[in-house]
C-alpha positions as CSV (number, residue, x, y, z in Angstrom):
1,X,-25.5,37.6,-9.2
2,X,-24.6,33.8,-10.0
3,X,-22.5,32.4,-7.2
4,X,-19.7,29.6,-7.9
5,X,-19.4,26.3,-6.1
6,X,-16.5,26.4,-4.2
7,X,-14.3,24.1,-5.9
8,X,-14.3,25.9,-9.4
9,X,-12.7,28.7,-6.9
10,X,-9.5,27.5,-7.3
11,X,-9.4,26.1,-10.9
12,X,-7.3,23.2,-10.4
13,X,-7.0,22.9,-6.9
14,X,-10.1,21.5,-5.0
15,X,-9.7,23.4,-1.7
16,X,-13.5,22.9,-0.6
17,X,-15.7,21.2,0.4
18,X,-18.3,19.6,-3.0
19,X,-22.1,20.1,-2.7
20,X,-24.5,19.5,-5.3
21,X,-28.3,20.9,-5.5
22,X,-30.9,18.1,-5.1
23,X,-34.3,19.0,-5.5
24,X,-37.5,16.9,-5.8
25,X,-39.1,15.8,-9.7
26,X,-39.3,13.3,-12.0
27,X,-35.5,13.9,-13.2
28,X,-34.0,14.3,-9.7
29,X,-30.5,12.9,-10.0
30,X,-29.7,12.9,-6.2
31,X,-31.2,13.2,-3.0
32,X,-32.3,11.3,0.5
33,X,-34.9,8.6,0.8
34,X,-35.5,6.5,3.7
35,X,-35.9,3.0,4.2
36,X,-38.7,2.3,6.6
37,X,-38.5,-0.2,9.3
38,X,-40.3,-3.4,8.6
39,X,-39.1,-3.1,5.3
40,X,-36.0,-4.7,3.2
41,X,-35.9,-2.4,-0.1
42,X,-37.2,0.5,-0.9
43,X,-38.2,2.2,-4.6
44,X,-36.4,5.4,-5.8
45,X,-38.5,6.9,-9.1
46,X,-36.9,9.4,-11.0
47,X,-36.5,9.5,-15.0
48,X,-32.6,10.4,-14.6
49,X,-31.6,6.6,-13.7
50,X,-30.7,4.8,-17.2
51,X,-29.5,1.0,-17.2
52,X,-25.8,1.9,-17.3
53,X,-26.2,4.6,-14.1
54,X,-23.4,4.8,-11.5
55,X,-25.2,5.2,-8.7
56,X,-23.4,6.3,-5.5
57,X,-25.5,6.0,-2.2
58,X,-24.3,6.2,1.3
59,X,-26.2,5.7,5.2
60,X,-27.0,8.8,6.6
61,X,-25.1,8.3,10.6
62,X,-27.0,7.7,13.4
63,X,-24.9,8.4,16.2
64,X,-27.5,6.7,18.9
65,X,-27.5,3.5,16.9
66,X,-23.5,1.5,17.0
67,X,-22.7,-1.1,18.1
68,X,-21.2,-0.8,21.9
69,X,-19.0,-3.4,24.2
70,X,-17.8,-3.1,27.3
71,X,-17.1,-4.1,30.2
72,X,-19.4,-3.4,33.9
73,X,-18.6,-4.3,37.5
74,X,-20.9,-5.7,39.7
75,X,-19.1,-5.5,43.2
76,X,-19.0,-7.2,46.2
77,X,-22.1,-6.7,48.3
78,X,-24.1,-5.8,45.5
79,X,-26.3,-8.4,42.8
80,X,-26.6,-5.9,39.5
81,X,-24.3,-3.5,38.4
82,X,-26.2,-0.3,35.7
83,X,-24.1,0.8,32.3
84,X,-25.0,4.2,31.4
85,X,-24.8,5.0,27.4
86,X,-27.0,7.1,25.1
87,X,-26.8,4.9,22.5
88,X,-28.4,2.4,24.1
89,X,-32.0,1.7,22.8
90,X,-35.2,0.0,24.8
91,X,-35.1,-3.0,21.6
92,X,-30.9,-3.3,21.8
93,X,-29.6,-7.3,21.3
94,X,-27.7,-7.2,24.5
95,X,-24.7,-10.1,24.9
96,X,-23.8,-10.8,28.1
97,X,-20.5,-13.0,29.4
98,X,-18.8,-13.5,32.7
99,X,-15.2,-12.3,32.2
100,X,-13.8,-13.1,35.5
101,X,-14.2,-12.8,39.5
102,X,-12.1,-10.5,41.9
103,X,-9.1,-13.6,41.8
104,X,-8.7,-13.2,38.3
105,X,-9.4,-16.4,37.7
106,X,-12.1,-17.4,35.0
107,X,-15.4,-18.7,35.9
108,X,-16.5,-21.6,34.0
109,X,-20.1,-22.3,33.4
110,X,-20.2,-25.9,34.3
111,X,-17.3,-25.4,37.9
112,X,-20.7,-25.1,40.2
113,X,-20.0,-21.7,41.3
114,X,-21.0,-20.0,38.2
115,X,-23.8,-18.1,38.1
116,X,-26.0,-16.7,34.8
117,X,-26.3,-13.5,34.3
118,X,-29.1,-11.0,32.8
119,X,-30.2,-7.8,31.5
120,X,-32.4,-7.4,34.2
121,X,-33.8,-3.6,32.2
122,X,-32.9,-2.4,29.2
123,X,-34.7,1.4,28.4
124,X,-33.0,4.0,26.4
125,X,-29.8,5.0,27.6
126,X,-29.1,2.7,30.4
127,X,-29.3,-1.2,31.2
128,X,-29.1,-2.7,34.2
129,X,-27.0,-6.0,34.4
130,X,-27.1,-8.7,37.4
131,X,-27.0,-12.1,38.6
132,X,-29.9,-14.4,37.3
133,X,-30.9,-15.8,40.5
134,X,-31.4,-13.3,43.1
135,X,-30.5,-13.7,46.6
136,X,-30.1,-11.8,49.9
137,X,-26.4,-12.9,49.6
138,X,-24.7,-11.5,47.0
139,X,-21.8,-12.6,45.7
140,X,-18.7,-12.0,47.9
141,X,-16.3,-10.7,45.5
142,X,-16.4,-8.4,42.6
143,X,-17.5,-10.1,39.1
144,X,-16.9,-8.6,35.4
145,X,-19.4,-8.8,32.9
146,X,-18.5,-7.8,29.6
147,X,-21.0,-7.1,26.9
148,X,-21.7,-6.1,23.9
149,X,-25.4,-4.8,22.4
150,X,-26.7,-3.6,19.5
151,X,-29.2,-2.4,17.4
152,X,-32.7,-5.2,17.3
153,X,-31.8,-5.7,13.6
154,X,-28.6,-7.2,14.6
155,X,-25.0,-6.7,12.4
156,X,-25.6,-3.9,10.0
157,X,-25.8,-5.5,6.6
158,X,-24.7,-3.6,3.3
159,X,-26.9,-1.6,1.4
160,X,-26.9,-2.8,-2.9
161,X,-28.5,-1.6,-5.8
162,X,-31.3,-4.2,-6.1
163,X,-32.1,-3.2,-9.3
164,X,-32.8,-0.6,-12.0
165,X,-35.9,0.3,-14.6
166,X,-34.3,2.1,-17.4
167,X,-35.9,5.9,-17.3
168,X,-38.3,4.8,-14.7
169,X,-36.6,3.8,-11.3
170,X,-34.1,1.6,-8.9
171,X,-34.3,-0.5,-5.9
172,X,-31.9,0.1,-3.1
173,X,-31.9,-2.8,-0.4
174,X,-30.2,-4.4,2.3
175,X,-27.8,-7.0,1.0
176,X,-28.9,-9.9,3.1
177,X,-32.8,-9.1,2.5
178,X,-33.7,-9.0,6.1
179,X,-35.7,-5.9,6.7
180,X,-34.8,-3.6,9.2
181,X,-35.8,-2.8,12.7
182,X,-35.3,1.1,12.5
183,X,-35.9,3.5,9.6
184,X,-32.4,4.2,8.0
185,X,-32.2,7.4,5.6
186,X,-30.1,6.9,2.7
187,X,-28.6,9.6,0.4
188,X,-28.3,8.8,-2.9
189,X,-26.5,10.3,-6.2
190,X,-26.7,9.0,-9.9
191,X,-23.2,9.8,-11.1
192,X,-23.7,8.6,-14.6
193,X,-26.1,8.5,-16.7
194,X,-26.0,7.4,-21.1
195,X,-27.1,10.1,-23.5
């Protein structure tokens, strides 16, 4: 017994959800491939892709992997203060800047009472943020650091056709042409293709 895709159900009205069949061959018109860290592009082969193909492609989510800000207290009495966030990975870029003390009042870096601050650990799903130089009198009032980290590779960049190899393959790359520092799986789809 054939079974119908669910939005020929309803004739003209789309109600669900669409789904296509991809499976793996030399004509495969869709699927999932997976750019590799260390690497900038990566080569899709199929015989389906012709010079004129629409190719629709999309980043599989990665929900441990966005880019977080915030802001973390280190209180009075105390010289590091510990964010707690799954997302946060042992390579993140981590931003750090002084927002302001218990007063309200800005700290500027160059008013002699400012003092640097650090990720003093960084380990998957926590980082621990505190004063640069240590002492065994902390600061007397409470101090906001705000921050914001993200994934080693930095800013997400856009993901482009590179190119395509009538009948043969396509090249599907990061825009800027910086490889990346974690593998990214992209799903793909070749909407058109000439007769």
């Amino acid at each position: 017994m054939a079974t119908n895709p669910l939005e020929a159900l309803r004739r003209a009205w789309l109600t669900g959800p669409m789904f296509t069949r991809a499976s793996s061959g030399p004509s495969q018109w869709a699927g999932r491939t997976t750019l590799n860290s260390g690497s900038a592009t990566i080569v899709v082969s199929t015989f389906a892709v012709k010079s004129d193909s629409l190719i629709r492609f999309g980043i599989e989510g990665n929900a441990k992997l966005p880019i977080l800000a915030g802001q973390v207290t280190i209180t009075s009495g105390t010289s590091f203060a510990t964010v707690s966030n799954a997302a946060f990975a042992a390579d993140s870029l981590v931003q750090l800047t002084i927002e302001q003390a218990a007063t309200g009042a800005k700290i500027q870096q160059n008013s002699g009472f400012a003092q640097p601050v650090e990720v003093m650990s960084l380990g998957a799903g926590s980082m621990d943020v505190g004063f640069a130089v240590q002492s065994l009198n902390p600061r007397a009032d409470d101090t906001v650091i705000s921050y914001l980290a993200m994934p080693a590779d930095g800013l997400p960049s856009a993901i482009e056709v590179r190119s395509i190899s009538d009948s043969n393959y396509f090249i599907l790359g990061r825009a800027d042409g910086v490889a990346i520092a974690r593998d990214s799986t992209i799903m793909w789809m070749i909407e058109k293709t000439n007769a």
